[in-house]
N, CA, C and O atoms as CSV, one atom per row, in Angstrom:
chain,resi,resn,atom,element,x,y,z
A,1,UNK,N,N,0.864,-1.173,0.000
A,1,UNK,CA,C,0.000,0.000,0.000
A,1,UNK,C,C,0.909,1.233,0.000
A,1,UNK,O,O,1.894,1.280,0.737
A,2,UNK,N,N,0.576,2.229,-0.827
A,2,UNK,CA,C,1.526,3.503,-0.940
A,2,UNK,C,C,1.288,4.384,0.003
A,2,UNK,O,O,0.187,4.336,0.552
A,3,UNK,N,N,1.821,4.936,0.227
A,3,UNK,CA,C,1.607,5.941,1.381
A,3,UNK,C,C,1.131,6.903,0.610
A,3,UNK,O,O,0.417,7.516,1.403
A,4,UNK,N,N,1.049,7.447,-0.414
A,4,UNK,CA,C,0.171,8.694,-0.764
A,4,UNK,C,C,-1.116,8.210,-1.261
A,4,UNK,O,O,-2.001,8.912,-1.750
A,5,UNK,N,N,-1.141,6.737,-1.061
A,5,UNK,CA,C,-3.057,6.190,-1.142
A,5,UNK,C,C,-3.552,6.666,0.276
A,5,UNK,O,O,-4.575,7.350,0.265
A,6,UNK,N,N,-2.997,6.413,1.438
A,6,UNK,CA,C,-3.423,6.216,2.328
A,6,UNK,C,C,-3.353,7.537,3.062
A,6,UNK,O,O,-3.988,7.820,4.077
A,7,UNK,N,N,-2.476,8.325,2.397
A,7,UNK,CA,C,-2.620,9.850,2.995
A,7,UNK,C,C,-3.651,10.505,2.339
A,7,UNK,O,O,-4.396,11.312,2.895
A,8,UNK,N,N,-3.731,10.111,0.912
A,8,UNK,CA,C,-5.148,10.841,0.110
A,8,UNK,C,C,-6.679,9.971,0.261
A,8,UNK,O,O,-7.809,10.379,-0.005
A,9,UNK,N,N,-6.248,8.653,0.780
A,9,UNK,CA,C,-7.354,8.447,1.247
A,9,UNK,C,C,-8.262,8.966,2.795
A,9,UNK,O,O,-9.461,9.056,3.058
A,10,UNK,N,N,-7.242,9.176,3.427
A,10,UNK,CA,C,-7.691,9.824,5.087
A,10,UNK,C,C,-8.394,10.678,4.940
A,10,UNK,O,O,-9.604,10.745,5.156
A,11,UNK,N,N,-7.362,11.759,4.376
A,11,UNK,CA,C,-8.058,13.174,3.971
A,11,UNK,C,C,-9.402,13.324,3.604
A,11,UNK,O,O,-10.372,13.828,4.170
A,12,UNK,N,N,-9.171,12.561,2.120
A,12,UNK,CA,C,-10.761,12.030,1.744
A,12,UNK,C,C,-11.837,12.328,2.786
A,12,UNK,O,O,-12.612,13.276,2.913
A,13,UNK,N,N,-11.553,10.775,3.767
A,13,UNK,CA,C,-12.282,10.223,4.722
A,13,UNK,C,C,-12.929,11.344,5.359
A,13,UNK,O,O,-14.120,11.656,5.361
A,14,UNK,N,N,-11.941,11.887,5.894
A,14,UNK,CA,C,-11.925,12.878,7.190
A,14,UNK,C,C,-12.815,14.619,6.613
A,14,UNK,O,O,-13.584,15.329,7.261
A,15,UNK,N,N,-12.374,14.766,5.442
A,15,UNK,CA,C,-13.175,15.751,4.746
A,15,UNK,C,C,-14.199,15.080,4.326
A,15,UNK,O,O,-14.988,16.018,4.221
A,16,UNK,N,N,-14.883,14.012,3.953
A,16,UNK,CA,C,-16.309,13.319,3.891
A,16,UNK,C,C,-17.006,13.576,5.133
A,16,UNK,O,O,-18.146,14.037,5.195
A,17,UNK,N,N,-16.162,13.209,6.281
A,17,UNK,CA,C,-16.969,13.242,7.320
A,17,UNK,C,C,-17.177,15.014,8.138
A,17,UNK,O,O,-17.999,15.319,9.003
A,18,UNK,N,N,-16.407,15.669,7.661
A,18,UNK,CA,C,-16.572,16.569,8.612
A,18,UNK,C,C,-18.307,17.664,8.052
A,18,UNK,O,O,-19.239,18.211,8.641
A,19,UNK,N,N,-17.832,17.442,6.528
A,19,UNK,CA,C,-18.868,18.019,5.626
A,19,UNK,C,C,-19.982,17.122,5.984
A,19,UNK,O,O,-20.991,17.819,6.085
A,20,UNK,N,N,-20.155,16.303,6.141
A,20,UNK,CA,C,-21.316,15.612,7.002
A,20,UNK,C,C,-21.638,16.237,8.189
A,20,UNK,O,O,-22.709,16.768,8.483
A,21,UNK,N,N,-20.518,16.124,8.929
A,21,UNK,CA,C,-20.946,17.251,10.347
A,21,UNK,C,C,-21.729,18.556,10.236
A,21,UNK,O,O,-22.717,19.040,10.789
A,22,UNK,N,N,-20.831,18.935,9.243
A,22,UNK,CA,C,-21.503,20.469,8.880
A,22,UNK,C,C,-22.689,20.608,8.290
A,22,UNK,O,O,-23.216,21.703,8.093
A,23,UNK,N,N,-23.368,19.087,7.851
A,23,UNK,CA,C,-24.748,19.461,7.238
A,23,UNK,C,C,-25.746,18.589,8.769
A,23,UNK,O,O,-26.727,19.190,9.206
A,24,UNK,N,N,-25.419,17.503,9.272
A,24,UNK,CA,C,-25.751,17.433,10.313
A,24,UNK,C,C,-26.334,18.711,11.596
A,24,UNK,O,O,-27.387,18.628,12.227
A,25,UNK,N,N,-25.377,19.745,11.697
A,25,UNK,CA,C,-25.316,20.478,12.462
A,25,UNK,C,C,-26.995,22.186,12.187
A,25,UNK,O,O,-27.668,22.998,12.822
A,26,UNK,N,N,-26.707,21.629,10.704
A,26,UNK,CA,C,-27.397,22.747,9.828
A,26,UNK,C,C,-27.066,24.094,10.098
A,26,UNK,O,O,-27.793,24.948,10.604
A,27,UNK,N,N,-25.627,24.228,9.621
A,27,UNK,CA,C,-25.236,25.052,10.002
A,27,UNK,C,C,-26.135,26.568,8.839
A,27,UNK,O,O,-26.308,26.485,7.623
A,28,UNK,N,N,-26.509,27.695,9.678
A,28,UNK,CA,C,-27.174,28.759,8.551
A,28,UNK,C,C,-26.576,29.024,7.296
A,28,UNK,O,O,-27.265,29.498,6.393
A,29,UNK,N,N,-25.372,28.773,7.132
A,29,UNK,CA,C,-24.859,29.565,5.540
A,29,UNK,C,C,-25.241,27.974,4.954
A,29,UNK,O,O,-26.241,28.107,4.249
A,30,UNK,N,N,-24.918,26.884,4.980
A,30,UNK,CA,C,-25.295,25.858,4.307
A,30,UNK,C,C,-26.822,25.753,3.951
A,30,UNK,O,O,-27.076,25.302,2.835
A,31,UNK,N,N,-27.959,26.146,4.832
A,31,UNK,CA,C,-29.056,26.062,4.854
A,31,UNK,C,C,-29.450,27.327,3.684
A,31,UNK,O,O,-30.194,27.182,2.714
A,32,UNK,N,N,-28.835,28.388,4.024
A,32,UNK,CA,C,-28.934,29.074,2.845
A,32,UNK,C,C,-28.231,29.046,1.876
A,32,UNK,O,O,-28.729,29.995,1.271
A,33,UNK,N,N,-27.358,28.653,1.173
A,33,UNK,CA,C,-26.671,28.103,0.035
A,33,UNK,C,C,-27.485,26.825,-0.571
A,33,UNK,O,O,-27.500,26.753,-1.799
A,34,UNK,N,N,-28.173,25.798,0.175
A,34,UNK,CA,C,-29.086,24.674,-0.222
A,34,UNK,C,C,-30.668,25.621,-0.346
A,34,UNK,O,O,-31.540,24.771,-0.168
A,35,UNK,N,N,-31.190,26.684,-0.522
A,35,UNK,CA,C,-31.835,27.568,-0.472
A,35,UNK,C,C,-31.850,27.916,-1.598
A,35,UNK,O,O,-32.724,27.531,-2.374
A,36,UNK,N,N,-30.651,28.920,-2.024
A,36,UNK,CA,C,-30.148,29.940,-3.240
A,36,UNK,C,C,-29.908,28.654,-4.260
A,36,UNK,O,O,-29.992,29.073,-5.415
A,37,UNK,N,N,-29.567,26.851,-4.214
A,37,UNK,CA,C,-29.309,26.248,-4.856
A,37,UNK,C,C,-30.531,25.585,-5.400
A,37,UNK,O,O,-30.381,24.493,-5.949
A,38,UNK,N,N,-31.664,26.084,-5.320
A,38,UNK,CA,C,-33.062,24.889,-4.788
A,38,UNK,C,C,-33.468,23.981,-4.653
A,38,UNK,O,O,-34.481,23.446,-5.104
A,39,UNK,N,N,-32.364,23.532,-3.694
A,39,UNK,CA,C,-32.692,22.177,-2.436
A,39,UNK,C,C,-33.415,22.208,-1.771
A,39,UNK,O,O,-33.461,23.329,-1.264
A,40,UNK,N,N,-34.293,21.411,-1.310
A,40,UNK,CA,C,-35.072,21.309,-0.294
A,40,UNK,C,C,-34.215,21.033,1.083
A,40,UNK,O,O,-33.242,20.292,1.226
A,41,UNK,N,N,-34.774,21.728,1.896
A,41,UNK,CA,C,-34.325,21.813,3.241
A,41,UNK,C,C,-33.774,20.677,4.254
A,41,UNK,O,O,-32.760,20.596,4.948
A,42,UNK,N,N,-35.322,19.510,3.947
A,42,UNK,CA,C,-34.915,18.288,4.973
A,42,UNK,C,C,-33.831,17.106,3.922
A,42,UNK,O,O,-33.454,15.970,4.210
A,43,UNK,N,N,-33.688,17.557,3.233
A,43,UNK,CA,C,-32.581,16.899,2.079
A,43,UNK,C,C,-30.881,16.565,2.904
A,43,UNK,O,O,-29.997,15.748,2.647
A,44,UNK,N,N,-31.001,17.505,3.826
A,44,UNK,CA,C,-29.599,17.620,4.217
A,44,UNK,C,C,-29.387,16.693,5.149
A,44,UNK,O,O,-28.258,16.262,5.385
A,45,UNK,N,N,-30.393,16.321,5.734
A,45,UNK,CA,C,-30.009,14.987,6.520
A,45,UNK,C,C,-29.419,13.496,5.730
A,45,UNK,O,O,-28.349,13.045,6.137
A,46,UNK,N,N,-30.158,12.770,4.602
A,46,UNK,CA,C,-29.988,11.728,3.724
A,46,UNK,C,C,-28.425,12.484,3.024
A,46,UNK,O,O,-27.521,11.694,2.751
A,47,UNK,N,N,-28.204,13.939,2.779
A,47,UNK,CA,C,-27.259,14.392,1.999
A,47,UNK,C,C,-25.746,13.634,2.940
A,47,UNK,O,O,-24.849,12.863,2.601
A,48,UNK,N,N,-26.152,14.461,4.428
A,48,UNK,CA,C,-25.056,14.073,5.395
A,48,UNK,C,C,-24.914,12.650,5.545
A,48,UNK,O,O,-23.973,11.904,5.815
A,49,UNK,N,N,-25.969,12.523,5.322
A,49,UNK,CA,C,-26.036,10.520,5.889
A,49,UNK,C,C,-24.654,9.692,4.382
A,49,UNK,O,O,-23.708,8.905,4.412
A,50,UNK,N,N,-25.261,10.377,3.484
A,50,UNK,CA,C,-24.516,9.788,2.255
A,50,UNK,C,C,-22.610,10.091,2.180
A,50,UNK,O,O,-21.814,9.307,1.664
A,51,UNK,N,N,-22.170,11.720,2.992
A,51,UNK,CA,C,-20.895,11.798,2.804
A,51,UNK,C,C,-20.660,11.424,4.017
A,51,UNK,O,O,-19.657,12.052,4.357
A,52,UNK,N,N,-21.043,10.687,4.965
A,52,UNK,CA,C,-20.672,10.141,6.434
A,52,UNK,C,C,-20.396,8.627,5.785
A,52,UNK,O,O,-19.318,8.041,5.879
A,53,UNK,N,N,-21.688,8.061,5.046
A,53,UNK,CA,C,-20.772,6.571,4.660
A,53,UNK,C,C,-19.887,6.543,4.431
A,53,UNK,O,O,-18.913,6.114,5.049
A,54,UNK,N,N,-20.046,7.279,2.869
A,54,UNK,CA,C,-18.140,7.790,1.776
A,54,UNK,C,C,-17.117,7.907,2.904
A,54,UNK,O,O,-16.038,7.325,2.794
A,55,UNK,N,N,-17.354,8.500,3.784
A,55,UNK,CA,C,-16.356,9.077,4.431
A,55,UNK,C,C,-15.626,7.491,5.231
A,55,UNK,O,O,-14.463,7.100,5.135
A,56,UNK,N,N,-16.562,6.959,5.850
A,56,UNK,CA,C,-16.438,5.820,6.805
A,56,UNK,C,C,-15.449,4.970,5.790
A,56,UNK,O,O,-14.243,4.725,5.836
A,57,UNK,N,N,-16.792,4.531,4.584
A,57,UNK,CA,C,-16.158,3.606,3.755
A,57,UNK,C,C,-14.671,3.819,2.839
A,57,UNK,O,O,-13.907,3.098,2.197
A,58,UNK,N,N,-14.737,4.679,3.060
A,58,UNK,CA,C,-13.234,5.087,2.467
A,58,UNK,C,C,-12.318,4.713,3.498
A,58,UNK,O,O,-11.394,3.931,3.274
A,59,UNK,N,N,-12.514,5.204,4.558
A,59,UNK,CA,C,-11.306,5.067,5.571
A,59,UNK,C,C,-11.576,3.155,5.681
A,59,UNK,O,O,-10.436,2.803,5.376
A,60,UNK,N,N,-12.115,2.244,5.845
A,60,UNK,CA,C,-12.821,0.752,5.819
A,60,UNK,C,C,-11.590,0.617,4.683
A,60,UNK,O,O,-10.589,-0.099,4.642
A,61,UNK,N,N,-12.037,1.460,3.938
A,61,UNK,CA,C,-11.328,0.851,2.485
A,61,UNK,C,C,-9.947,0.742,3.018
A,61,UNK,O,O,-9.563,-0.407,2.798
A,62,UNK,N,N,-9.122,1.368,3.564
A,62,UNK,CA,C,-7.885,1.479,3.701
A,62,UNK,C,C,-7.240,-0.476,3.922
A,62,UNK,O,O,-6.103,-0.788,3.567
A,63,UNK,N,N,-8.207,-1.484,4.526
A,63,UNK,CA,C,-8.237,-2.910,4.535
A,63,UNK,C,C,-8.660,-3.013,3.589
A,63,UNK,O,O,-7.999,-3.971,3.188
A,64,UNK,N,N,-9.388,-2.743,2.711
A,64,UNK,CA,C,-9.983,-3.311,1.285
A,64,UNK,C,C,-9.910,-2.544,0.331
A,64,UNK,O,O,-10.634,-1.550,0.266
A,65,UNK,N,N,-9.151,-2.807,-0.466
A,65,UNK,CA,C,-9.052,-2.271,-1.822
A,65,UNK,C,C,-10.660,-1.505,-2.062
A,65,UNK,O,O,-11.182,-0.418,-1.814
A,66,UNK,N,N,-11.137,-3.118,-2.850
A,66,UNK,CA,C,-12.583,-3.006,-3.636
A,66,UNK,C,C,-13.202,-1.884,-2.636
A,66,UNK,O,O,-13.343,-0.707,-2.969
A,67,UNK,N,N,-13.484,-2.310,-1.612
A,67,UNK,CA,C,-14.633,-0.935,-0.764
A,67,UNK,C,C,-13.816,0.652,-0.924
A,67,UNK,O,O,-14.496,1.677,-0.876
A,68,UNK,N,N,-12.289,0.712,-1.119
A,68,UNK,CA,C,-11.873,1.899,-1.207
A,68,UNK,C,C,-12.332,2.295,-2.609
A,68,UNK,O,O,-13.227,3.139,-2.653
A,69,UNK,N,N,-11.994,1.954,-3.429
A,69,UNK,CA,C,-12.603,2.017,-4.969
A,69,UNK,C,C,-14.198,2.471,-5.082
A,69,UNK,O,O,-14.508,3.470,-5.731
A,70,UNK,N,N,-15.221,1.624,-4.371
A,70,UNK,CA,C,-16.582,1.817,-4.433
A,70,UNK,C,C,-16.900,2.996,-3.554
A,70,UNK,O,O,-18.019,3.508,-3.573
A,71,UNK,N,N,-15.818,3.482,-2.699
A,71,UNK,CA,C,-16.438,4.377,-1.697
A,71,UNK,C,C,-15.796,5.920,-2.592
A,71,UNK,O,O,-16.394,6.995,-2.651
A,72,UNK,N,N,-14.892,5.707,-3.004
A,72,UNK,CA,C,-14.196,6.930,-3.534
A,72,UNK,C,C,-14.899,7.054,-5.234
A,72,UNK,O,O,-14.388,7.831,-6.040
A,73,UNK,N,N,-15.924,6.316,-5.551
A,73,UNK,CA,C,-16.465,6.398,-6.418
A,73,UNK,C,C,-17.800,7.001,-6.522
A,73,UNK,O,O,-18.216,7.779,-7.381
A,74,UNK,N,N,-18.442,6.476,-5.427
A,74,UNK,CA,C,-19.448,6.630,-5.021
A,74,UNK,C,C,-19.181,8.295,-4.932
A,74,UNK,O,O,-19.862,8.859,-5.788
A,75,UNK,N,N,-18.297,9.325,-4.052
A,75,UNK,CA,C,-17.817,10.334,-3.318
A,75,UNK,C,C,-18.341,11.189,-4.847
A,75,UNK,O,O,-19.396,11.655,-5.279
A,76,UNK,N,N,-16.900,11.058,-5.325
A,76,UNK,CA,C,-16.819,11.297,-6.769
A,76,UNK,C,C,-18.162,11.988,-6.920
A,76,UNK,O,O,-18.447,13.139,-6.588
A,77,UNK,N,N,-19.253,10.679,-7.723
A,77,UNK,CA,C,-20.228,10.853,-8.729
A,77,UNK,C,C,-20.921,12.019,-7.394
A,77,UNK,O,O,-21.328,13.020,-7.985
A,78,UNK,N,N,-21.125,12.139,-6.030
A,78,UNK,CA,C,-21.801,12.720,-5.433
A,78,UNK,C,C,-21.191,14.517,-5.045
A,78,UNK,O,O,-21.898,15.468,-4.711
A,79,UNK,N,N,-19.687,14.492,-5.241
A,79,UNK,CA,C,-19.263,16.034,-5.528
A,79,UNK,C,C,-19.729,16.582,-7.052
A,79,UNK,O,O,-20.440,17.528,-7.390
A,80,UNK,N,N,-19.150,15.765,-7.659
A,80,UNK,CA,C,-19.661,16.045,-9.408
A,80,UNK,C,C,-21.484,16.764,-9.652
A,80,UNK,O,O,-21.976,17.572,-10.439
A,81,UNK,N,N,-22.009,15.941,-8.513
A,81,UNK,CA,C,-23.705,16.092,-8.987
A,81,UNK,C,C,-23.833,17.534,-7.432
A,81,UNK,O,O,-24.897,18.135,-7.286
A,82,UNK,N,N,-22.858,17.771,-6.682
A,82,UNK,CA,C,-22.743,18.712,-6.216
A,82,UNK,C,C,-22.421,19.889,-6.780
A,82,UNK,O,O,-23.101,20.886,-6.535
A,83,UNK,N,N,-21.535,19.929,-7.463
A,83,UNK,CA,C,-20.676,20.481,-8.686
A,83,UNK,C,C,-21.916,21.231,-9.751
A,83,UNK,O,O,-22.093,22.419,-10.021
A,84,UNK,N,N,-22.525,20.212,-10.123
A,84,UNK,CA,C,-23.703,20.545,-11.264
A,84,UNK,C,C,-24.893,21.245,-10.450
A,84,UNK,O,O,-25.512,22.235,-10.842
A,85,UNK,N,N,-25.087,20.613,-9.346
A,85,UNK,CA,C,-26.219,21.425,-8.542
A,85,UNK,C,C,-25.897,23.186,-8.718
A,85,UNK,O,O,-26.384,24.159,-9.294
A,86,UNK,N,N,-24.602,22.805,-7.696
A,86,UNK,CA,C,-24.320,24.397,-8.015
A,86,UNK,C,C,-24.398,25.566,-9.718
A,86,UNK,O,O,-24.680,26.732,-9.995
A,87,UNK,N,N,-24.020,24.509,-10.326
A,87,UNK,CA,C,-23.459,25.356,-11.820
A,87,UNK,C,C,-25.457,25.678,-12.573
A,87,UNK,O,O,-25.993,26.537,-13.273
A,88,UNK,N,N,-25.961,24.207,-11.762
A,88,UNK,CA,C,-27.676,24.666,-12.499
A,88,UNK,C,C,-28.158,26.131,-11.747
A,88,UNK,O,O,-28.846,26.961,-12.342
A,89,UNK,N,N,-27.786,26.265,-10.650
A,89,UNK,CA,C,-28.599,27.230,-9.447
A,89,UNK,C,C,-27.659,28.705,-10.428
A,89,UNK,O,O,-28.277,29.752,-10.232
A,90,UNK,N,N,-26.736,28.864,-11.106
A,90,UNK,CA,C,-26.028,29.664,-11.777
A,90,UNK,C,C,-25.247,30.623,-10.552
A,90,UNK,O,O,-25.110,31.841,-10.666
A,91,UNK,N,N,-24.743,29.779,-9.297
A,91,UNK,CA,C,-24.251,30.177,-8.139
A,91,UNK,C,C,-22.454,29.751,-8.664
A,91,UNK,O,O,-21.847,28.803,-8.163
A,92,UNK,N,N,-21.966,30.502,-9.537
A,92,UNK,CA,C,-20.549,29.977,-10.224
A,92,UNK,C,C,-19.360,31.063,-8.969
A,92,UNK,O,O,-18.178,31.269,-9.243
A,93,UNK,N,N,-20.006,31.573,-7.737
A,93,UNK,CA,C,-19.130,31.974,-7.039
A,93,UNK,C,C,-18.811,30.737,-6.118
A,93,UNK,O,O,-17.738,30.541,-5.547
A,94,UNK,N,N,-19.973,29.907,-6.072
A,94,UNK,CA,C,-19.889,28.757,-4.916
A,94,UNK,C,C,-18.916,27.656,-5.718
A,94,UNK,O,O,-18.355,26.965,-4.867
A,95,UNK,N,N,-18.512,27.245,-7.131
A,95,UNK,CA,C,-18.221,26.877,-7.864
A,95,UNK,C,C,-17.043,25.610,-6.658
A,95,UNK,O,O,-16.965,24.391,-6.506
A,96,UNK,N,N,-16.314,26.890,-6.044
A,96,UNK,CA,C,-14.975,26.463,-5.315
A,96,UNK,C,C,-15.476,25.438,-4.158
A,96,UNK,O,O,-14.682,24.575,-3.782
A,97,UNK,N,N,-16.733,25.507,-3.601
A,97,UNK,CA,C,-16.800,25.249,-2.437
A,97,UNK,C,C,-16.926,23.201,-2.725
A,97,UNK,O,O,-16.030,22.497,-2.260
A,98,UNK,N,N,-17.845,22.705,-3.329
A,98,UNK,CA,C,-17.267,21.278,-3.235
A,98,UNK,C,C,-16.117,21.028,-3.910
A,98,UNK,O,O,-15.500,20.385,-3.060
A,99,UNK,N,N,-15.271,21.111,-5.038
A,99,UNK,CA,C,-14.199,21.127,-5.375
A,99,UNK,C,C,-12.623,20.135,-4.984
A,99,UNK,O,O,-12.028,19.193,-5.507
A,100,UNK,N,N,-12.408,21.186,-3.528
A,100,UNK,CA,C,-11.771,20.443,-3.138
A,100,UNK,C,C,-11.874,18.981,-2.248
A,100,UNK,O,O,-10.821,18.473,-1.863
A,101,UNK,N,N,-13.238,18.298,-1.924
A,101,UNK,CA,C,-14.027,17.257,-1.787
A,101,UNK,C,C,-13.734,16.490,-3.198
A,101,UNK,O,O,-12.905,15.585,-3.287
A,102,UNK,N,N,-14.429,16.910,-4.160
A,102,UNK,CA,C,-14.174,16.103,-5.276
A,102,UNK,C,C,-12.647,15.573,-5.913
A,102,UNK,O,O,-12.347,14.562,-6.549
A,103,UNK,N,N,-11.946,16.588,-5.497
A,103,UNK,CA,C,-10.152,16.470,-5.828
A,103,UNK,C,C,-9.668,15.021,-4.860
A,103,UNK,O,O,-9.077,13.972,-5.114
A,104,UNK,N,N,-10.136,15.492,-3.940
A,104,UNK,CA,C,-9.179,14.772,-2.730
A,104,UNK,C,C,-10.362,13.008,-3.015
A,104,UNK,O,O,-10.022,11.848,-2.785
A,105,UNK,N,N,-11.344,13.388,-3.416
A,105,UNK,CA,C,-12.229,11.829,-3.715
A,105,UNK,C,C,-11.872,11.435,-4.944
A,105,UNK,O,O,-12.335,10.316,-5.163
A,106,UNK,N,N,-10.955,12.065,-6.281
A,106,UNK,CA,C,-10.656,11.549,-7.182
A,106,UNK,C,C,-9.518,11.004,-7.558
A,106,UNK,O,O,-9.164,10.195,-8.416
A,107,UNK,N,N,-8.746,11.976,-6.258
A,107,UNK,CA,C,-7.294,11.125,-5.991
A,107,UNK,C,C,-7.244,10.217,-5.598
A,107,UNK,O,O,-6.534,9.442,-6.237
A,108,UNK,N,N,-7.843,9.715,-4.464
A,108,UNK,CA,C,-7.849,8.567,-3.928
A,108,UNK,C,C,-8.672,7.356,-4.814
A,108,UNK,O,O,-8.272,6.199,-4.682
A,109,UNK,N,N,-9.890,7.656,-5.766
A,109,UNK,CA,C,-9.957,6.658,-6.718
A,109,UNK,C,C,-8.847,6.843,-7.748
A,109,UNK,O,O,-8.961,5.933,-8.570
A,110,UNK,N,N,-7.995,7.505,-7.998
A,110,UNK,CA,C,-7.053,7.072,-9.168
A,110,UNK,C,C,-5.819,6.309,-8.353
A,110,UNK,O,O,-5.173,5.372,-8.821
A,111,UNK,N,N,-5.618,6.913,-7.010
A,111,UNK,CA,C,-4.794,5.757,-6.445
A,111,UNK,C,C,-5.293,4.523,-5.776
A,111,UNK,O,O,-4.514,3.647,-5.403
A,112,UNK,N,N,-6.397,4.455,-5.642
A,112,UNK,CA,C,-6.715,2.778,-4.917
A,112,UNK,C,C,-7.175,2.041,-6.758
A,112,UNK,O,O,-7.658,0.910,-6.819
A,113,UNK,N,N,-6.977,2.718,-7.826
A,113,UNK,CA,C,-7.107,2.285,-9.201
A,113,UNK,C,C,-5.160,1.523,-9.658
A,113,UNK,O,O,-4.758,0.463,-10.137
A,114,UNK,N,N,-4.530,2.729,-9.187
A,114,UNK,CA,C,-3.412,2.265,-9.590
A,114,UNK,C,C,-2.434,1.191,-9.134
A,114,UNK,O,O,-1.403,0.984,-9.773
């Protein structure tokens, strides 16, 4: 196992989970950014629930290949459709804000790939 899988996978992990926290918590600028994006409100619970798995299963993955792969995939397709949420809402200042989520979830699928 390489050590820059397992350092870009943590990160991953650990930024999956905290952004979970932060929608857990409902924090006001998120509630209004899922607002200005037109999300529905109670969305953010199933939202958090989904980057708390990624997050788990990624770090899981660190023993298993395959679950690191499915979890950093999974991450992926769910910053990307974060990504597009934002770019439909025509909010291209928020552009930055999942980004580095999606970077750090695409590194770690190109290294639990390689």
């Amino acid at each position: 196992m390489h050590t820059s899988f397992v350092i870009v996978t943590v990160l991953a992990g650990l930024a999956a989970l905290i952004a979970a926290a932060v929608d857990v918590v409902r924090a006001d600028w998120v509630r209004e950014n899922m607002r200005r994006y037109g999300v529905a409100p109670w969305t953010l619970t199933p939202l958090a629930a989904i980057k708390a798995v990624g997050g788990l299963a990624l770090l899981a993955g660190l023993a298993s290949r395959p679950l690191a792969i499915a979890a950093a995939a999974g991450l992926v397709l769910y910053f990307l459709c974060a990504e597009l949420t934002v770019l439909r809402a025509r909010a291209y200042t928020d552009l930055g804000y999942p980004l580095p989520y999606l970077l750090l979830a695409a590194g770690s699928l190109a290294l639990a790939l390689a």
